[in-house]
Backbone bond lengths (Angstrom), bond angles and torsions (degrees), N, CA, C in turn:
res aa  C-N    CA-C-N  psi(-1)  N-CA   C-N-CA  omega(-1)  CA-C   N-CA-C  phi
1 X - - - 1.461 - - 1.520 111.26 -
2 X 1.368 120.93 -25.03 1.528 114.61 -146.64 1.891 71.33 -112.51
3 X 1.253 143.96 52.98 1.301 164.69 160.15 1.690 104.85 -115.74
4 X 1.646 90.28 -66.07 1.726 77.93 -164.88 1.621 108.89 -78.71
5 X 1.118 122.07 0.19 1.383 129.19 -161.51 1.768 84.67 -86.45
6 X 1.290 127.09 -56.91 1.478 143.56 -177.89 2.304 92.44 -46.03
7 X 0.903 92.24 -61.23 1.404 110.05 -178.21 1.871 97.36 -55.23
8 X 1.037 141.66 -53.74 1.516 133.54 175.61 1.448 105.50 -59.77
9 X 1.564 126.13 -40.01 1.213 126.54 155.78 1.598 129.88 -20.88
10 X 1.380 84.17 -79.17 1.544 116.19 -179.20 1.843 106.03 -40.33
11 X 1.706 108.10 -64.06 1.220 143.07 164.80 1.927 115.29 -28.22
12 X 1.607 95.57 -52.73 1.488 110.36 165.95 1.831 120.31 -51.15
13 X 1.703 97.69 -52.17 1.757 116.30 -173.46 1.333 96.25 -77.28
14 X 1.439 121.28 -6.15 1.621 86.29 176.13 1.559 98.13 -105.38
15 X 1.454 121.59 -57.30 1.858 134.73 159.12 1.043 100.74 -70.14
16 X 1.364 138.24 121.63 1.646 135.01 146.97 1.303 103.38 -79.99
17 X 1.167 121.67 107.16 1.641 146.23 153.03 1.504 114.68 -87.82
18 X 1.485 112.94 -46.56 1.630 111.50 -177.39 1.437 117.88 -73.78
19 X 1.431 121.70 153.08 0.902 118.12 157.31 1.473 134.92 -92.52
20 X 1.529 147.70 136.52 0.991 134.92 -172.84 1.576 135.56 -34.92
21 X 1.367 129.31 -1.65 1.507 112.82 152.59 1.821 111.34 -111.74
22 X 1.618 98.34 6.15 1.239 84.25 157.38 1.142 128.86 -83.67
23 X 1.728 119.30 -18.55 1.154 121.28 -155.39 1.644 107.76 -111.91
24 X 2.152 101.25 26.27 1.484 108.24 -177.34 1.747 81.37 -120.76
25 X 1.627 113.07 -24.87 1.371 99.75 171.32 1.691 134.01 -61.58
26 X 1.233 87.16 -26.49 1.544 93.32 166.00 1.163 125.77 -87.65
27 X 0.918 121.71 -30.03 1.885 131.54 148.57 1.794 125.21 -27.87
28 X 1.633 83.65 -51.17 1.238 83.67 175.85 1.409 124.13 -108.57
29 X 1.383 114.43 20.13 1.614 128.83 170.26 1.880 100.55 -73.63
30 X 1.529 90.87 -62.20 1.473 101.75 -164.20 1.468 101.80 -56.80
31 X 1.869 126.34 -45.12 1.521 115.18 178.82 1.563 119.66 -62.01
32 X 1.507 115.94 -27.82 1.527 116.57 173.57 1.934 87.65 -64.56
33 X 0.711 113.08 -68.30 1.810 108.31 -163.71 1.277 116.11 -25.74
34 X 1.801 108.72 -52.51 1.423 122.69 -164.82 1.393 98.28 -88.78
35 X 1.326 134.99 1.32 1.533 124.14 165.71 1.360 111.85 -87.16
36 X 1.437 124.14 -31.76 2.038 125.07 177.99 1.681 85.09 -46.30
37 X 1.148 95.61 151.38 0.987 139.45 127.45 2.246 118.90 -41.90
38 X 1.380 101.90 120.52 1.636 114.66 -171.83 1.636 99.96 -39.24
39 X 1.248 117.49 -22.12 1.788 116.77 -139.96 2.024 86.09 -107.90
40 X 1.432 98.66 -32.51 1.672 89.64 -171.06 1.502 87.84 -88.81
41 X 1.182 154.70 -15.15 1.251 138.53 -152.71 1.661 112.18 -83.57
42 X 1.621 108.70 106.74 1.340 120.37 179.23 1.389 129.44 -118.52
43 X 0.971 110.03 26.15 1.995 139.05 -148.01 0.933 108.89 39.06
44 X 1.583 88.21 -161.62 1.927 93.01 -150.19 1.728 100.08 -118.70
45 X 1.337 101.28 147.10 1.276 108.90 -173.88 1.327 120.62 -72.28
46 X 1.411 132.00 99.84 1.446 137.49 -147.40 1.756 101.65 -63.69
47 X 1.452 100.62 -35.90 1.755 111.32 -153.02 1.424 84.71 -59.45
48 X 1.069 129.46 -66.82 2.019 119.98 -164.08 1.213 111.63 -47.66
49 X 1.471 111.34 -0.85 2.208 114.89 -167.72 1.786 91.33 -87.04
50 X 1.334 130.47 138.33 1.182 123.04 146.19 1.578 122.08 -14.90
51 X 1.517 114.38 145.71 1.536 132.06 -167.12 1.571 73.66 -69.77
52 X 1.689 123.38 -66.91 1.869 96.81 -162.11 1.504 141.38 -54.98
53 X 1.677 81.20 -16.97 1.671 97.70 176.46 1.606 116.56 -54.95
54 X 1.878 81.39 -55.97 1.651 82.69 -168.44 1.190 113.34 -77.07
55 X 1.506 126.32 -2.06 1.635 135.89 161.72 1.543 106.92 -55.74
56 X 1.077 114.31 -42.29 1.507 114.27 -179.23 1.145 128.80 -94.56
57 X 1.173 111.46 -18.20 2.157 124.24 160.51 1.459 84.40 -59.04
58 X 1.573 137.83 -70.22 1.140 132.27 -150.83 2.058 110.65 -62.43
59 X 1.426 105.90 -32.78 1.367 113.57 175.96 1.536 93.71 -55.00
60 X 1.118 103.99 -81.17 1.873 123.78 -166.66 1.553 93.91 -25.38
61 X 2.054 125.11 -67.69 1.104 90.20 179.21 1.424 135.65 -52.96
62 X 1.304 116.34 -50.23 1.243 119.88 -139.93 1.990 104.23 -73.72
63 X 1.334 99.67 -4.65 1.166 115.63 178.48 1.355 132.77 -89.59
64 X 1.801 105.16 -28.51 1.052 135.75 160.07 1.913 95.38 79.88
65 X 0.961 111.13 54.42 1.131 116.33 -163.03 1.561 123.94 -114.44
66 X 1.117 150.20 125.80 1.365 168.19 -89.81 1.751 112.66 174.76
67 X 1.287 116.93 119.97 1.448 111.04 -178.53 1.567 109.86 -94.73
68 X 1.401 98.11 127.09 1.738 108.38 176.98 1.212 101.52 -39.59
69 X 1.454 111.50 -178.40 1.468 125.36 178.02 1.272 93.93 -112.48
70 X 1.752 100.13 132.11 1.582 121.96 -168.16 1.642 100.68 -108.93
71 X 1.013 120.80 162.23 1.424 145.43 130.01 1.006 154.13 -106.21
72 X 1.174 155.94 148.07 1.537 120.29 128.47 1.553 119.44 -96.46
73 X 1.353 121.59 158.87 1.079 119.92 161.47 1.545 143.52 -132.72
74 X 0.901 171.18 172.06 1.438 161.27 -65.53 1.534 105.89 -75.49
75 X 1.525 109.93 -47.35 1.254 128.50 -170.86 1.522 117.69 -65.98
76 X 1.738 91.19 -33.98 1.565 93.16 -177.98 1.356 122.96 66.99
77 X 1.206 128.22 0.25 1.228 141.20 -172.04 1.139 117.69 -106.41
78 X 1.611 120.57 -38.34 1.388 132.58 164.21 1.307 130.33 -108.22
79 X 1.350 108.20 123.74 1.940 96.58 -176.39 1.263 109.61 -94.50
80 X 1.372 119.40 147.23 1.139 118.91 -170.46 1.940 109.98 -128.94
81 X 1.268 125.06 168.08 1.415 119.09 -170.68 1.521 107.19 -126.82
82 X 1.282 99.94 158.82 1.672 83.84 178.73 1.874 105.78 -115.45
83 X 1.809 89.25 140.32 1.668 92.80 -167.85 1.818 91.82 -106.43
84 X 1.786 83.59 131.95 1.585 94.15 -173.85 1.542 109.77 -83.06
85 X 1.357 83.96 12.99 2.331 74.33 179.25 1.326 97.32 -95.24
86 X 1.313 124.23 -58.32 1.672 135.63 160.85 1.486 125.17 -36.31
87 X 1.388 87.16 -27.22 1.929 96.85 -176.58 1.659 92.16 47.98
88 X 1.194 137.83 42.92 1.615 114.52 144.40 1.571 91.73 -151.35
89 X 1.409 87.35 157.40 1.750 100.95 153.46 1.418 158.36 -12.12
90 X 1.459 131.14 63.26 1.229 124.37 -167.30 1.553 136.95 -75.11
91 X 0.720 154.35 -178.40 1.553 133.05 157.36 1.297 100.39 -84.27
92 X 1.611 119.99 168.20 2.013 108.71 -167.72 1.773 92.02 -97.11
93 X 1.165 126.55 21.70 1.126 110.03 160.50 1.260 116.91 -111.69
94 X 0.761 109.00 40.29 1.859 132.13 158.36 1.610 131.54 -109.19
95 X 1.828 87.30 -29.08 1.680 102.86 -175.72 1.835 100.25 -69.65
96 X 1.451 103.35 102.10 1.750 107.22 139.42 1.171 132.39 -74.44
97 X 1.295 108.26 158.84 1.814 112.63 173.43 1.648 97.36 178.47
98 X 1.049 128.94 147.98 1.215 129.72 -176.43 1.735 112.75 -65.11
99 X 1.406 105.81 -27.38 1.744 111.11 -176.01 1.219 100.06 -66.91
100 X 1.229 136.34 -20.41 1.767 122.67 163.66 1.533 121.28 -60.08
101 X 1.670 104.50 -51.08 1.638 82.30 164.73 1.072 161.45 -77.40
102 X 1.340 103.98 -4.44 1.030 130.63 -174.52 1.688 106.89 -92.84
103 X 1.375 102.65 -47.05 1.826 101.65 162.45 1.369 113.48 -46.41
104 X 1.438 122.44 -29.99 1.929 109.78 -167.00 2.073 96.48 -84.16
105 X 1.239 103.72 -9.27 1.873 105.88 159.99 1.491 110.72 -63.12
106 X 0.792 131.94 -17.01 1.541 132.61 -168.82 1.200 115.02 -91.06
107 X 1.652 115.82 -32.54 1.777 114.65 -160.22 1.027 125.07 -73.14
């Protein structure tokens, strides 16, 4: 869970859909997770996550979907993704995928 939760993250920096205490609620889902103990860890209970959150766990599955590998670089100002057909660097406002449009249904 504390994957796809990273992945709504990810999902956020490229579409911002969340709003800022949603996007500290998920912050602090995944740090309660990674503090249990291996033996208590049974995931995390989605229902207490914001309705958009769990709108977008449900995108991510059903989409089967995975966030490129981002950066930023020198500028720091722009993040950029890397497109594996190009094999180089894009800026992320280039990155398509259908889970964007369907994410701007949610806001």
């Amino acid at each position: 869970m504390i994957i796809i939760l990273k992945n709504v993250l990810a999902l956020d920096s490229i579409c911002p859909y969340l709003k800022f205490y949603e996007r500290m609620q998920v912050h602090g889902a995944i740090l309660t997770e990674l503090r249990k103990p291996k033996e208590l860890c049974k995931g995390i209970n989605t229902e207490v996550l914001p309705l958009r959150v769990r709108q977008g766990i449900e995108l991510i599955k059903r989409h089967k979907w995975e966030a490129p590998e981002r950066r930023h670089f020198e500028d720091r100002l722009k993040l950029h993704y890397y497109d594996e057909d190009l094999e180089k660097w894009q800026p992320i406002e280039k990155y398509k995928h259908e889970i964007l449009t369907e994410i701007n249904t949610i806001k």
